[in-house]
NUTORNU-401363 format. One record per residue (C-alpha): residue in one letter; chain; x, y, z. Coordinates in Angstrom, 2 decimals, always signed. Example, Ala and Ser with C-alpha at 12.3 -4.5 7.8 and 13.67 -1.06 7.14 Angstrom:
# residues 2
gupa->a&gumi->A&px->+12.30&py->-4.50&pz->+7.80
gupa->s&gumi->A&px->+13.67&py->-1.06&pz->+7.14
//
This chain:
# residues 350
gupa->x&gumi->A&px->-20.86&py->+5.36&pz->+6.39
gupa->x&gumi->A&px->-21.25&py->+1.45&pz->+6.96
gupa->x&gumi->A&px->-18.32&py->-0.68&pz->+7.04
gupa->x&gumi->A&px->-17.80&py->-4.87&pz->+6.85
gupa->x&gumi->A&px->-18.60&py->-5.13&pz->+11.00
gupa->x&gumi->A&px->-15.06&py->-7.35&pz->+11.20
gupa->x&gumi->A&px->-13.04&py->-4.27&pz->+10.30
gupa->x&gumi->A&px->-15.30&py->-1.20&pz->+10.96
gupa->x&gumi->A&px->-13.96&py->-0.42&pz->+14.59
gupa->x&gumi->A&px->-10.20&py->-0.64&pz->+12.67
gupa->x&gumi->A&px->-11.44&py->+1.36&pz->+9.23
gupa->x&gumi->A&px->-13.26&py->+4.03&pz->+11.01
gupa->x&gumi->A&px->-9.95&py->+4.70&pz->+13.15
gupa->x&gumi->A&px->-7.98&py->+4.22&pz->+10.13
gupa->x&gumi->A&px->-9.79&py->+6.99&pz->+8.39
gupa->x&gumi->A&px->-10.22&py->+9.30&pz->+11.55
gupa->x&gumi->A&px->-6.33&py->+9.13&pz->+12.08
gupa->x&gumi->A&px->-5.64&py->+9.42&pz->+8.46
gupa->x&gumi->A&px->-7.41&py->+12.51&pz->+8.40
gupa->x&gumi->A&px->-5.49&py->+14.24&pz->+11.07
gupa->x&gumi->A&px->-2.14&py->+13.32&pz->+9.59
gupa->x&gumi->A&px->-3.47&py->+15.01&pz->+6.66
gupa->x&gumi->A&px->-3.05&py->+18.18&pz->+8.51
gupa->x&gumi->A&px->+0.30&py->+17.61&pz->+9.96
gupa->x&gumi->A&px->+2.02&py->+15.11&pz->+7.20
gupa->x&gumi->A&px->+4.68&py->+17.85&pz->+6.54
gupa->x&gumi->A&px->+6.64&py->+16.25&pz->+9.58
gupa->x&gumi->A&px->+6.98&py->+12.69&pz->+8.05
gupa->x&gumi->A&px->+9.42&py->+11.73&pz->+5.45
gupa->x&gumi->A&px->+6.72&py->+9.18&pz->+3.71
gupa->x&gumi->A&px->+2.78&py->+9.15&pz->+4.26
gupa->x&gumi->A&px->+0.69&py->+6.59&pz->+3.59
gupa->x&gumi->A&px->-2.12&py->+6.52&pz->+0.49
gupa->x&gumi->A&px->-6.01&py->+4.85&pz->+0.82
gupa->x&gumi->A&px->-7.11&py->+2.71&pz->-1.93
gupa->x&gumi->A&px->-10.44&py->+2.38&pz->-1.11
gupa->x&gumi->A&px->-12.17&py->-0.36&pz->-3.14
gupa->x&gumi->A&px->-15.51&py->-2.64&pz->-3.46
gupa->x&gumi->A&px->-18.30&py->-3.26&pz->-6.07
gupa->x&gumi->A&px->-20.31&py->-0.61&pz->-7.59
gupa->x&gumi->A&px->-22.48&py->+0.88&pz->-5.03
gupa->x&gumi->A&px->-20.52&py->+0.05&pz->-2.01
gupa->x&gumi->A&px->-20.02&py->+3.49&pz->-0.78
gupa->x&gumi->A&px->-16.65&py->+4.75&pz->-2.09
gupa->x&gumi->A&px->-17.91&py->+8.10&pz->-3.66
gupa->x&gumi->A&px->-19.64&py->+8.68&pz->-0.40
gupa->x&gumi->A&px->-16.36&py->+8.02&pz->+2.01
gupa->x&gumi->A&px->-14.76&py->+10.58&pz->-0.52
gupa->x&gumi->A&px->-17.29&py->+12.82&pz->-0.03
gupa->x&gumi->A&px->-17.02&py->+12.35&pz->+4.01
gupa->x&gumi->A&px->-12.90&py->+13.12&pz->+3.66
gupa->x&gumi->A&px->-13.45&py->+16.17&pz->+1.00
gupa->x&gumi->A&px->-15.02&py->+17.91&pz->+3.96
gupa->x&gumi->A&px->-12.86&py->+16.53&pz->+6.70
gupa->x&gumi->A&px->-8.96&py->+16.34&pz->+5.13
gupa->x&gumi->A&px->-6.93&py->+19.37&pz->+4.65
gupa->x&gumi->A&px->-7.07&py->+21.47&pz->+1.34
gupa->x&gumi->A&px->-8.95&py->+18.54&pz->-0.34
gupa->x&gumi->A&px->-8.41&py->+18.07&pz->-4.32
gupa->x&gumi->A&px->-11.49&py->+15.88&pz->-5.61
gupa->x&gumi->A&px->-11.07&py->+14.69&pz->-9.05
gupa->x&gumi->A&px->-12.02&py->+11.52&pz->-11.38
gupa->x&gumi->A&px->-10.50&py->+12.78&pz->-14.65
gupa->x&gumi->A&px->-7.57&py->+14.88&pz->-13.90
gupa->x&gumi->A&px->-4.89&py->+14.20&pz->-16.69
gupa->x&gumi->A&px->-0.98&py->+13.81&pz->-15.41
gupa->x&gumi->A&px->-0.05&py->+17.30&pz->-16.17
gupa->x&gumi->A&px->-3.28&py->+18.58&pz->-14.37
gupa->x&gumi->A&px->-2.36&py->+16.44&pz->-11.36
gupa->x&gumi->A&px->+1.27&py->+17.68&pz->-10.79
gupa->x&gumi->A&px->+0.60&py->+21.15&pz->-11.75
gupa->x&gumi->A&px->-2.20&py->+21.26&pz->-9.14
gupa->x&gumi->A&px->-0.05&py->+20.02&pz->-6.47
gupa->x&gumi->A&px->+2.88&py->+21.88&pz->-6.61
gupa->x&gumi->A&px->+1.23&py->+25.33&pz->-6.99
gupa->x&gumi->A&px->-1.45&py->+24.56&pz->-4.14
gupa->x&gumi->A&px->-0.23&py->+21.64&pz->-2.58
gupa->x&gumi->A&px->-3.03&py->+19.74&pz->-1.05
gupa->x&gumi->A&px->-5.05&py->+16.25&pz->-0.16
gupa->x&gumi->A&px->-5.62&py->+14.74&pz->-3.51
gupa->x&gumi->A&px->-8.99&py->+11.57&pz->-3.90
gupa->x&gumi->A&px->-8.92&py->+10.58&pz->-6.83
gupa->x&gumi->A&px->-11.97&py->+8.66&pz->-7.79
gupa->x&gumi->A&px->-12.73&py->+6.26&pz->-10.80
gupa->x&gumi->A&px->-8.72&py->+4.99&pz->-10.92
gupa->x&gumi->A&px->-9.18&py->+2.23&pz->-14.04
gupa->x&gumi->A&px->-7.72&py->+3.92&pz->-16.19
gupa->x&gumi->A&px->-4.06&py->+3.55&pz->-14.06
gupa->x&gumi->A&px->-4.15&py->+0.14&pz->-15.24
gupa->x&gumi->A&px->-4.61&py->+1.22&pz->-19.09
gupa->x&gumi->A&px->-0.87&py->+1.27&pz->-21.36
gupa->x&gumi->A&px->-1.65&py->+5.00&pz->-22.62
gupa->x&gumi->A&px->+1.17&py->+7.62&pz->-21.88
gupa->x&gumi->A&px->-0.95&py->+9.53&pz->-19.49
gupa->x&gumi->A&px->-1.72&py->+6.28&pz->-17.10
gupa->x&gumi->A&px->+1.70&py->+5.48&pz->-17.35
gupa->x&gumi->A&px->+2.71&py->+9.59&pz->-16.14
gupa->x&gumi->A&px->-0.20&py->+9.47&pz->-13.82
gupa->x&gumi->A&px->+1.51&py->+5.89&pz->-12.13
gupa->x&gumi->A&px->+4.97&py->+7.83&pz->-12.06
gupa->x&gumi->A&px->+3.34&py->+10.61&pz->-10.29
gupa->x&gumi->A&px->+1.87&py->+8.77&pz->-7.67
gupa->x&gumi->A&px->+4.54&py->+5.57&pz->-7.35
gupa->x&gumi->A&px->+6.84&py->+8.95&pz->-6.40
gupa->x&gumi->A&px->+4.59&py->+10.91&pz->-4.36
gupa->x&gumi->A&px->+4.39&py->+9.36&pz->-1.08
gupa->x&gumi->A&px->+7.95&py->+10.04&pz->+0.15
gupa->x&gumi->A&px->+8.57&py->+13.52&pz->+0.95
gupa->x&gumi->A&px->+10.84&py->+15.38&pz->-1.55
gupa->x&gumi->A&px->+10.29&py->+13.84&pz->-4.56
gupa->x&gumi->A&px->+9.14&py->+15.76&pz->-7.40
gupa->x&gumi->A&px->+8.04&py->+15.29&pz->-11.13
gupa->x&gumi->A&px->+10.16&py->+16.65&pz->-13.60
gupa->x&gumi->A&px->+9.27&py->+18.02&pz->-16.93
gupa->x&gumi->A&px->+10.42&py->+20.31&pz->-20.22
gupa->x&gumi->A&px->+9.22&py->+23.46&pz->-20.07
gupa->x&gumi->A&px->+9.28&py->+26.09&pz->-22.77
gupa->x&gumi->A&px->+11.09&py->+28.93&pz->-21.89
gupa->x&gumi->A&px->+10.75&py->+31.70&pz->-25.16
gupa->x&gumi->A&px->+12.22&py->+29.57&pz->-27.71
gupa->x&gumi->A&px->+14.10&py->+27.24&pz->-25.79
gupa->x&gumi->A&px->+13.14&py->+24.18&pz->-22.92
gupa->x&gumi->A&px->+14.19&py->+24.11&pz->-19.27
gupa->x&gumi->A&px->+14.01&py->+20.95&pz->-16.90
gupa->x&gumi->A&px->+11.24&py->+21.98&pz->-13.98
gupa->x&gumi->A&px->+10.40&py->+20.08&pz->-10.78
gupa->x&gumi->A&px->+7.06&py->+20.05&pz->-9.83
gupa->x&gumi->A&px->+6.52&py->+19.22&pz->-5.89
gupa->x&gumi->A&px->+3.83&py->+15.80&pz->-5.69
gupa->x&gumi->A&px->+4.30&py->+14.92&pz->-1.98
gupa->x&gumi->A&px->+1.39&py->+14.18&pz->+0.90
gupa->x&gumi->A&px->-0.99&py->+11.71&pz->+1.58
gupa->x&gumi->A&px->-3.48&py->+10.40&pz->-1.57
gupa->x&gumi->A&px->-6.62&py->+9.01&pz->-1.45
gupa->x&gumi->A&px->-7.20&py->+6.36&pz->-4.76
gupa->x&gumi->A&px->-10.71&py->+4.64&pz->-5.36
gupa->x&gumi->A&px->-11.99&py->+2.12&pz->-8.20
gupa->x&gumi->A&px->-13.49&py->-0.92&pz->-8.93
gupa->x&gumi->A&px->-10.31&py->-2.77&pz->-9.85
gupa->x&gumi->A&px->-7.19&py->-3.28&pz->-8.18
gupa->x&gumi->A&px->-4.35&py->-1.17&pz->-8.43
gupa->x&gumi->A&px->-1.23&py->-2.27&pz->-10.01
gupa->x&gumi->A&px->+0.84&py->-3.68&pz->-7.16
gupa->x&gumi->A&px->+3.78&py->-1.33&pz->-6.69
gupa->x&gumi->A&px->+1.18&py->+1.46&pz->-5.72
gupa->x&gumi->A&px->-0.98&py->-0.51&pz->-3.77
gupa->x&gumi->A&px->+1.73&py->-1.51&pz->-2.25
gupa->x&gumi->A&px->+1.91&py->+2.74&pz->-0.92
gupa->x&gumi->A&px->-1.61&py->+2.17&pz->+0.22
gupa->x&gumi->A&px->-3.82&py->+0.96&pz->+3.61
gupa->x&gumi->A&px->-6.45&py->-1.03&pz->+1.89
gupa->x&gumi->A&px->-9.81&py->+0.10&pz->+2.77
gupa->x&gumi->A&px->-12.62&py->-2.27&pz->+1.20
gupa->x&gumi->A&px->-16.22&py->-0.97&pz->+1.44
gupa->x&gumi->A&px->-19.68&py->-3.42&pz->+0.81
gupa->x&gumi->A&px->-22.94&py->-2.59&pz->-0.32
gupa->x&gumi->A&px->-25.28&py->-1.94&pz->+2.73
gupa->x&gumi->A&px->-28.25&py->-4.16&pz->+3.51
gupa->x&gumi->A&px->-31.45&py->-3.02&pz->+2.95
gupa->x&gumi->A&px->-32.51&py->-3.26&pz->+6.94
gupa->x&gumi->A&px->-29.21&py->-1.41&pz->+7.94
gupa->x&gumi->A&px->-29.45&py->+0.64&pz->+11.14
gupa->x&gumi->A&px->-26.99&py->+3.37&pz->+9.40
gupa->x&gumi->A&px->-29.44&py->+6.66&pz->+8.93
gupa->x&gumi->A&px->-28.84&py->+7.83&pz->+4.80
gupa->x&gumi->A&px->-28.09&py->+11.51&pz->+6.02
gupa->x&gumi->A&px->-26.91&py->+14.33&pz->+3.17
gupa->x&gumi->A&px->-23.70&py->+14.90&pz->+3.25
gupa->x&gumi->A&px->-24.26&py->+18.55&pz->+2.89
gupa->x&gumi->A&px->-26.69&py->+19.13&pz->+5.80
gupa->x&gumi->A&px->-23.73&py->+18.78&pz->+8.13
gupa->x&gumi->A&px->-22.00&py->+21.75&pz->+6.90
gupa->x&gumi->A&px->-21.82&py->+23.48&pz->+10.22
gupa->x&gumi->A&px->-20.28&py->+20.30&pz->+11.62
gupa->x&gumi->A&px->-17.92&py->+20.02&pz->+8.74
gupa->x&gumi->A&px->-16.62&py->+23.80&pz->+9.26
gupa->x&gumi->A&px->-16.40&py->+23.31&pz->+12.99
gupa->x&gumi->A&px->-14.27&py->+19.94&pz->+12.29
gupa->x&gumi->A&px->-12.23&py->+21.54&pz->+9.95
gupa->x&gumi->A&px->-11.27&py->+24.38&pz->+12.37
gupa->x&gumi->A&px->-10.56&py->+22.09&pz->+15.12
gupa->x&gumi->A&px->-7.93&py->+20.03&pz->+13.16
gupa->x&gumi->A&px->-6.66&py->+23.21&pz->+11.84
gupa->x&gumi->A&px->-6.08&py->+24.34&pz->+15.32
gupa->x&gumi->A&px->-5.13&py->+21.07&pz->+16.58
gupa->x&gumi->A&px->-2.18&py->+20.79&pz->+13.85
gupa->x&gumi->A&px->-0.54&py->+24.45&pz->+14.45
gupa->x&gumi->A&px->-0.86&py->+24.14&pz->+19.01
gupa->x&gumi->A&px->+0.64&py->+20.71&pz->+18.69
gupa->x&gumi->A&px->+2.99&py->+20.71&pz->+15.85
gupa->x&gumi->A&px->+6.17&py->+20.03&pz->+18.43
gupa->x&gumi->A&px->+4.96&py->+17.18&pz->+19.19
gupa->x&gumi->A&px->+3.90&py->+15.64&pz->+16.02
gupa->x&gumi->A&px->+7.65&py->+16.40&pz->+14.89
gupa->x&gumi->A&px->+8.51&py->+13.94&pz->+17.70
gupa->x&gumi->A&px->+6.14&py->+11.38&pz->+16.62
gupa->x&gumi->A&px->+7.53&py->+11.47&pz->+12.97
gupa->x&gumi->A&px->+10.57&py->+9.75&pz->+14.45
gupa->x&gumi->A&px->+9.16&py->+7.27&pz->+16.94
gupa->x&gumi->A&px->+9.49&py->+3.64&pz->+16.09
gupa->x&gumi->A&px->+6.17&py->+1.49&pz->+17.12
gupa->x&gumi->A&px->+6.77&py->-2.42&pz->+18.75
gupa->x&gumi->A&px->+4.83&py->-4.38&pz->+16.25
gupa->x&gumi->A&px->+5.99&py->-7.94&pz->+15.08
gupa->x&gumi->A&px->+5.05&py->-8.46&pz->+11.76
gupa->x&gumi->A&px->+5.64&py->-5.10&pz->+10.15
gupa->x&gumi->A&px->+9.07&py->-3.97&pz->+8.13
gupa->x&gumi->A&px->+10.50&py->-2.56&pz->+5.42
gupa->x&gumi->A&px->+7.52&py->-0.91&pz->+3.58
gupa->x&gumi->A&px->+4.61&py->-2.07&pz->+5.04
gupa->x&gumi->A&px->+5.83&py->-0.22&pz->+8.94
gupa->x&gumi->A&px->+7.14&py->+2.78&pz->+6.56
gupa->x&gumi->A&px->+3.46&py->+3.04&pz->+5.33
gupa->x&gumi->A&px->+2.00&py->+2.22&pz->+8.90
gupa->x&gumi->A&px->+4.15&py->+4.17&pz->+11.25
gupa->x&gumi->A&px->+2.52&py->+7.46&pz->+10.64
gupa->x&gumi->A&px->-1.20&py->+6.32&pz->+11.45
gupa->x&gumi->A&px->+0.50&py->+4.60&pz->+14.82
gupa->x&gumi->A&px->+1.92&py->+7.58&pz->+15.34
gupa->x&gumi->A&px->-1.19&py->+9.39&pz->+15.35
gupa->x&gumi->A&px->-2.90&py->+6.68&pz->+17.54
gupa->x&gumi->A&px->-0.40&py->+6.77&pz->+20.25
gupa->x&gumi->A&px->-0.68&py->+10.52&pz->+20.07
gupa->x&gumi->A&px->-4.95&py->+9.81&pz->+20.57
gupa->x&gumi->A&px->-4.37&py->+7.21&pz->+23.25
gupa->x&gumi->A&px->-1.97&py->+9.52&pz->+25.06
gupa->x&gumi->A&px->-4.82&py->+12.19&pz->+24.88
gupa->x&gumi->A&px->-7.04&py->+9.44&pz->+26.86
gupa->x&gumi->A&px->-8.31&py->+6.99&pz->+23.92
gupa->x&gumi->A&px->-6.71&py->+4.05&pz->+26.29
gupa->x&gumi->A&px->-6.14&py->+0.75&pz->+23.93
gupa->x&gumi->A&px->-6.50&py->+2.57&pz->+20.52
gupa->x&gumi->A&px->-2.83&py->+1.74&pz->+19.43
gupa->x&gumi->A&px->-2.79&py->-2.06&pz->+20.28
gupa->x&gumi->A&px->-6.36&py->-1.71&pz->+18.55
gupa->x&gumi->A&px->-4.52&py->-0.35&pz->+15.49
gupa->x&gumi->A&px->-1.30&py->-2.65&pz->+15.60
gupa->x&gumi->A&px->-3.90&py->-5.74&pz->+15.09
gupa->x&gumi->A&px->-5.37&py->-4.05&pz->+12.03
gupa->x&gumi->A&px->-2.44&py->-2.85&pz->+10.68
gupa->x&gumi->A&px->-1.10&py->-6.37&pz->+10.69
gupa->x&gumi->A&px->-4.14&py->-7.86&pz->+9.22
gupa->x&gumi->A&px->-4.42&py->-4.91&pz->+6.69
gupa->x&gumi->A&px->-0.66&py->-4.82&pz->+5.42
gupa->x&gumi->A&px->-1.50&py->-8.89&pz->+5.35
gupa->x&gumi->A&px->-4.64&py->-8.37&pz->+2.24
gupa->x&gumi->A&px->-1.90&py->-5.68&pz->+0.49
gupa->x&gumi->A&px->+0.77&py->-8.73&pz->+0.43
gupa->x&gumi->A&px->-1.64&py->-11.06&pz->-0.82
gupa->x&gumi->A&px->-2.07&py->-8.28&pz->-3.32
gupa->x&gumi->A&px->+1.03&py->-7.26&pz->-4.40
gupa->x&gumi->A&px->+2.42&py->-10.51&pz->-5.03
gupa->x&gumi->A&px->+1.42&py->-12.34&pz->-7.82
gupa->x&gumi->A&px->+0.18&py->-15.82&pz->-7.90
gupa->x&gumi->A&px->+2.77&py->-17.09&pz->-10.44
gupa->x&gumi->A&px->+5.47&py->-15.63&pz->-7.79
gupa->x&gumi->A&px->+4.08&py->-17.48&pz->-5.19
gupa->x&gumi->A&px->+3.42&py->-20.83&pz->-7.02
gupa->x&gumi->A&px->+7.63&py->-20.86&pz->-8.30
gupa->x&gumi->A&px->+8.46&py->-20.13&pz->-4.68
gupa->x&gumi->A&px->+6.82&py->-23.13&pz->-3.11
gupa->x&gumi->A&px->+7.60&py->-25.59&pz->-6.13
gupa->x&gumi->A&px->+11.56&py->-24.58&pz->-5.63
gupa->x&gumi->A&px->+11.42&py->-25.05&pz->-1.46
gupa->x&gumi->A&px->+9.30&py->-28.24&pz->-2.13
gupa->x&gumi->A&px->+12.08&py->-29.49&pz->-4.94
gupa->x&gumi->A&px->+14.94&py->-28.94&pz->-2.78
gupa->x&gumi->A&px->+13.81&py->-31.37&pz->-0.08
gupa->x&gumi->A&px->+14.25&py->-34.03&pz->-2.71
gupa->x&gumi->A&px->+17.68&py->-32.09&pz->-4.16
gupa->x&gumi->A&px->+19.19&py->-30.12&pz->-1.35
gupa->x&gumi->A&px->+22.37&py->-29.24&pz->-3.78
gupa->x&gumi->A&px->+19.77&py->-27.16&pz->-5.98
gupa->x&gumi->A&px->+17.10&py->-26.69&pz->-8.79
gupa->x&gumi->A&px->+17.89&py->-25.42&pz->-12.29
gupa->x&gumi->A&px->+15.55&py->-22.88&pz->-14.07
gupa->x&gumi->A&px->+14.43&py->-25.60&pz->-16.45
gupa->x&gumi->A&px->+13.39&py->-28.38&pz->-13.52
gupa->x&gumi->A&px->+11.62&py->-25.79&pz->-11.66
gupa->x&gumi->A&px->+9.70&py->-24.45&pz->-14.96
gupa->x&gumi->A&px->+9.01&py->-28.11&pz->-15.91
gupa->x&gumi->A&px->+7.12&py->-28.81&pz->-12.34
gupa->x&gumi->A&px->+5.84&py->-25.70&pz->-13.25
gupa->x&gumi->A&px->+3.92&py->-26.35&pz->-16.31
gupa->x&gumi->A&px->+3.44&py->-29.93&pz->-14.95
gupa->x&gumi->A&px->+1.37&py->-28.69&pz->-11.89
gupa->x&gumi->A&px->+0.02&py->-25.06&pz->-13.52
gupa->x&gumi->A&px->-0.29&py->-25.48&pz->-17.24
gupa->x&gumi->A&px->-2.56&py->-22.81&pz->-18.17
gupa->x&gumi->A&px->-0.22&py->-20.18&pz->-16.01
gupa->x&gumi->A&px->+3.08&py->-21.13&pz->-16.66
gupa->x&gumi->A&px->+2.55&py->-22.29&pz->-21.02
gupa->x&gumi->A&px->+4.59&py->-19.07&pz->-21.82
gupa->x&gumi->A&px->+7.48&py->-19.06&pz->-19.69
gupa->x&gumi->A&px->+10.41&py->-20.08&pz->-20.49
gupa->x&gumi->A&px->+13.38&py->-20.73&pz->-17.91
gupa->x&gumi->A&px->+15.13&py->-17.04&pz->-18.44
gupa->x&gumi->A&px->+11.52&py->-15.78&pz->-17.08
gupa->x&gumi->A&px->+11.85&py->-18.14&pz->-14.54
gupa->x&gumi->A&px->+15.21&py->-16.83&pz->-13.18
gupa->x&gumi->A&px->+14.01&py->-13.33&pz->-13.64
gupa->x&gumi->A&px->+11.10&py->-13.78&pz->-10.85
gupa->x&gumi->A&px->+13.26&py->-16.00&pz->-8.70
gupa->x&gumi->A&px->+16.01&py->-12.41&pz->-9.01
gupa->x&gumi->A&px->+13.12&py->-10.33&pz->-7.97
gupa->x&gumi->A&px->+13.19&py->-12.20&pz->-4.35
gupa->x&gumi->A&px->+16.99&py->-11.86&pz->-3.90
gupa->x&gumi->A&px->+17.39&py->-15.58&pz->-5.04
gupa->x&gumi->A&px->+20.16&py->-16.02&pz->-7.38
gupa->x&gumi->A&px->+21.91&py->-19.29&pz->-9.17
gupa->x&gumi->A&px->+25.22&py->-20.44&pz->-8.19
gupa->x&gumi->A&px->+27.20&py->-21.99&pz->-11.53
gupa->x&gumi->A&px->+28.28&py->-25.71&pz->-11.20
gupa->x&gumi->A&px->+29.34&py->-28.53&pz->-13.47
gupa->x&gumi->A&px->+28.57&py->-26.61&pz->-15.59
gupa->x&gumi->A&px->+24.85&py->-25.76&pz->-14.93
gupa->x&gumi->A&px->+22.92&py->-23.23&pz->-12.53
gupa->x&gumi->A&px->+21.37&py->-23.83&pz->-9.84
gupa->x&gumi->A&px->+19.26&py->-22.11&pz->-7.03
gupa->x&gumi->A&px->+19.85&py->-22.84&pz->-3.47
gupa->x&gumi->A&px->+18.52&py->-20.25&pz->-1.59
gupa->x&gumi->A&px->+19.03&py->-20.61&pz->+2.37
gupa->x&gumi->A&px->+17.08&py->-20.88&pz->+5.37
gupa->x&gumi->A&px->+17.45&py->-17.09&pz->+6.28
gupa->x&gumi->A&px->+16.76&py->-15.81&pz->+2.62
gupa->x&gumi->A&px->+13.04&py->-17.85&pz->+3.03
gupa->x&gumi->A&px->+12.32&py->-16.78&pz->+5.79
gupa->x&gumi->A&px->+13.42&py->-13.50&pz->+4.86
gupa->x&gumi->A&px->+10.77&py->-13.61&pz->+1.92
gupa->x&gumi->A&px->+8.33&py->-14.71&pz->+4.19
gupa->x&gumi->A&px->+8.87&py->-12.08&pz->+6.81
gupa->x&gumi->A&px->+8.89&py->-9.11&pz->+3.83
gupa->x&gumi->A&px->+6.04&py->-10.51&pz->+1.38
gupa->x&gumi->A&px->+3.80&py->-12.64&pz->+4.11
gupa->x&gumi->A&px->+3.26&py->-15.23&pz->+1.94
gupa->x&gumi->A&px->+4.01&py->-19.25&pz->+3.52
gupa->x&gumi->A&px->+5.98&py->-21.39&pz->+1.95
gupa->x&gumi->A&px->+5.81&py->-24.33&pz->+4.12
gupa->x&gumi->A&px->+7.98&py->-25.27&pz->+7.45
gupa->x&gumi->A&px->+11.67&py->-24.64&pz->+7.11
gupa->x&gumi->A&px->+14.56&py->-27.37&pz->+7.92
gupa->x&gumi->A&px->+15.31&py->-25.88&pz->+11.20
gupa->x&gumi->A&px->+11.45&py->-26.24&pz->+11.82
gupa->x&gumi->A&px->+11.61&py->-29.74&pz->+10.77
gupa->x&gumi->A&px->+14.42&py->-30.74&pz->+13.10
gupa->x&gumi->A&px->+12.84&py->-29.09&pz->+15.95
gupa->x&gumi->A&px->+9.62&py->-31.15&pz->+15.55
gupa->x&gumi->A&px->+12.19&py->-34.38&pz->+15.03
gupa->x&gumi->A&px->+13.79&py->-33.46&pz->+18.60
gupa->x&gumi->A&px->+10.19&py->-33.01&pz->+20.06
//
């Protein structure tokens, strides 16, 4: 495998650790899911291949319906890459089950639910769909899942690349005696991978999701660097930071970000607030061809979505969100929206 050389020393870790935690996720309340993405012959299939042999109890699929998926999981649980993921972003009721299935799966006890028949009647069965998932396409994913994921983006190789094109299947020996090892590895030091389920890492930058997502691969690097890997956690903390950084960028759309500046940028001009309507007409003033079809309800729905809410007055609405609440947003969705007052005064004083 050949990876960008900015982020191959953090994506090859990412995927060793990964790999382990596949055989010990059982002691984690929420794992974390790969979308592993790039341009047609960039080398997703083959990092699939590379985990099918590696992971535990692999389930390698590119066209397994819904019902397939959490059938297959809950009789035999397992490591599920899915390849050739599209299709999650079509509107059929499969893609929509499929996106239910795996928005759910990453947190440990949730379950699909379904009518069975039973003779001539239905019953309501839960199907078990928890453990670590492995997701690769072409396209992005829609952002709630990808916001479940690490991010791993692959690139074609150059023709003059150093990286020997070995079969996959001549290492089978290696493969077998891999497999064993993490097997082994999993069931001598299970004790203290229970301990590491519930150890908090130091890492500035990372909450609410993104460190829920992260904690379990830092758990597995402190557990390597403890084992003599010195400097493989720090290593980690910088990519998880810079990784969880591309998700955000991801998961929050442009027209979210755009509103959020314009209202910070009109309150320095009307520190008392911004209605719906002023903000939507800066809006389609400065963004035409994004904003032409919303109207100011919409605008008050994405503004909700970010915990800002309008405060009634003279008889109008108006958002005011406070200092705390942006940088609140800031802090949880990593986007900038520009120096805050306290900022401001500080650079006055200096």
């Amino acid at each position: 495998l050949e990876f960008p050389k900015e982020d191959a020393v953090g994506i090859t870790a990412t995927l060793a650790l990964w790999t382990i935690l596949t055989y010990a996720y059982p002691a984690w309340s929420a794992v974390p899911y790969l979308s592993v993405g790039g341009p047609l012959g960039s080398g997703k299939s083959r990092v699939f291949e590379v985990l099918s042999r590696l992971v535990h109890n692999p389930i390698l699929s590119s066209n397994m319906t819904a019902a397939c998926l959490f059938r297959t999981l809950h009789s035999q649980g397992g490591i599920l890459l899915l390849d050739e993921v599209e299709r999650l972003n079509d509107r059929t009721p499969d893609a929509g089950e499929m996106r239910s299935i795996l928005l759910c799966g990453y947190k440990k006890g949730s379950q699909a639910h379904r009518m069975e028949r039973v003779g001539d009647d239905f019953r309501s069965v839960s199907f078990e769909v928890y453990g670590p998932k492995a997701i690769a396409g072409i396209s992005g994913l829609p952002a709630a899942l990808a916001s479940r994921c690490i991010k791993i983006m692959m690139f074609r190789a150059a023709k003059d690349s150093l990286i020997p094109k070995r079969s996959v299947d001549a290492n089978e020996k290696v493969w077998t005696q891999l497999r064993g090892d993490l097997h082994a590895l999993a069931l001598a030091r299970g004790a203290s991978f229970v301990g590491l389920a519930r150890w908090q890492p130091e890492c500035d930058g990372l909450n609410g999701r993104d460190l829920e997502v992260w904690q379990p691969i830092l758990a597995m690097a402190k557990f390597v660097e403890d084992a003599g890997a010195d400097g493989l956690l720090e290593i980690m903390k910088g990519y998880a930071l810079k990784s969880a950084q591309a998700i955000n960028d991801d998961t929050v759309p442009e027209s979210d970000e755009i509103l959020l500046q314009l209202l910070k940028q009109k309150l320095v001009d009307k520190p008392w607030g911004v209605t719906a309507g002023e903000l939507l007409e800066k809006a389609k003033e400065e963004h035409p061809a994004i904003f032409s079809r919303y109207g100011a309800r919409g605008i008050g729905a994405v503004l909700k979505r970010y915990g800002i809410k309008s405060e009634r007055s003279g008889g109008k609405r108006y958002f005011r969100p406070t200092e705390d609440k942006w940088r609140a947003i800031e802090g949880s969705y990593g986007i900038e929206l520009g120096p805050t007052e306290s900022d401001d005064e500080i650079n006055d004083n200096d």
